[in-house]
C-alpha positions as CSV (number, residue, x, y, z in Angstrom):
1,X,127.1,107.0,124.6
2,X,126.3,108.7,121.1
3,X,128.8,105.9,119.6
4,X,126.4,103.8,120.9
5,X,123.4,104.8,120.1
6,X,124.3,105.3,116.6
7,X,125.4,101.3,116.6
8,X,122.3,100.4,117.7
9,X,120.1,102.4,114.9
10,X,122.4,101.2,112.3
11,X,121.8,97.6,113.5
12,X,117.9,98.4,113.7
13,X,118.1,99.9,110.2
14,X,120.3,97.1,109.3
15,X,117.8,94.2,110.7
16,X,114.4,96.2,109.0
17,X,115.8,96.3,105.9
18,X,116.7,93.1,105.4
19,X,113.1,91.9,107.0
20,X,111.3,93.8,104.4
21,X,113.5,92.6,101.7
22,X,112.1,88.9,102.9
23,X,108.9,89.9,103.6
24,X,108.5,91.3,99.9
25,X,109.9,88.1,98.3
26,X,108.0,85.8,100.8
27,X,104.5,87.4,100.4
28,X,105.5,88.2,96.6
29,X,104.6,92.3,97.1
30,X,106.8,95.6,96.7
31,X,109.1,96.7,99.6
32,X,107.1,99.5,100.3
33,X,104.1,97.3,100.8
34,X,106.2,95.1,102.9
35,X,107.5,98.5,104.9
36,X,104.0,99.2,105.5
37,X,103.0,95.7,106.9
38,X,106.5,95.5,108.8
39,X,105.7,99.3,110.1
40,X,102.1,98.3,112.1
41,X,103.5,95.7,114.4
42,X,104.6,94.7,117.7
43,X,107.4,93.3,116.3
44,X,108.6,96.7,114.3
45,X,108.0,98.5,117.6
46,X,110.1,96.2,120.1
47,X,112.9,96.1,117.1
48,X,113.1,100.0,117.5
49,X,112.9,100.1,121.7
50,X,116.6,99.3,122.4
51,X,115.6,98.2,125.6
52,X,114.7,95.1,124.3
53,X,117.8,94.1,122.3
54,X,115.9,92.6,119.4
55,X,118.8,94.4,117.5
56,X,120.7,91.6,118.4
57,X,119.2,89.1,117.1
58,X,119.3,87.8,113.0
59,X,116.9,89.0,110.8
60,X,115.6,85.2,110.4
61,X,115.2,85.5,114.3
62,X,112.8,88.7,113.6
63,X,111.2,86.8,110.7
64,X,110.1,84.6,112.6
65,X,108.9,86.7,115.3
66,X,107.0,88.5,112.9
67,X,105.2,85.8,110.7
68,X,104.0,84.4,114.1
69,X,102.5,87.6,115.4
70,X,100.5,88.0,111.9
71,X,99.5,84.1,113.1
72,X,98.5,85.2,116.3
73,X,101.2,83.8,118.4
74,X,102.2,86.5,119.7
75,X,102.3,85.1,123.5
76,X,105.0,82.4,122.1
77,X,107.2,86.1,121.9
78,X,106.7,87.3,125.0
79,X,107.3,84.2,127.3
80,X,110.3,84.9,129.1
């Protein structure tokens, strides 16, 4: 079980890394400006509950999900 859960927070650290590296180039700032807007979401928060298994997914897939809650669209996320 500890096997696992280390798997699972190197594929979160993994994913958020890589998210604020494209969030920095996208929106042209630092990485630690893009760690602090990645930080305040909804998205950031369901990427860190394993329950969810957005560790999973690519971090395009996250991208997404992220550029469309700062849109708004957040519902679009959480139909199931």
């Amino acid at each position: 079980m500890i096997e696992e859960k280390k798997s699972i927070e190197l594929c979160q650290d993994i994913l958020a890394t890589r998210v604020v590296q494209m969030i920095a180039e996208h929106d042209n700032i630092t990485q630690t400006e893009a760690i602090r807007k990645l930080m305040i979401t909804q998205t950031y928060g369901l990427l860190l509950d394993p329950g969810s298994y957005l560790h999973l997914e690519s971090a395009e897939y996250i991208l997404d999900m992220y550029a469309a809650e700062q849109r708004g669209d957040w519902e679009h996320w959480t139909e199931v």
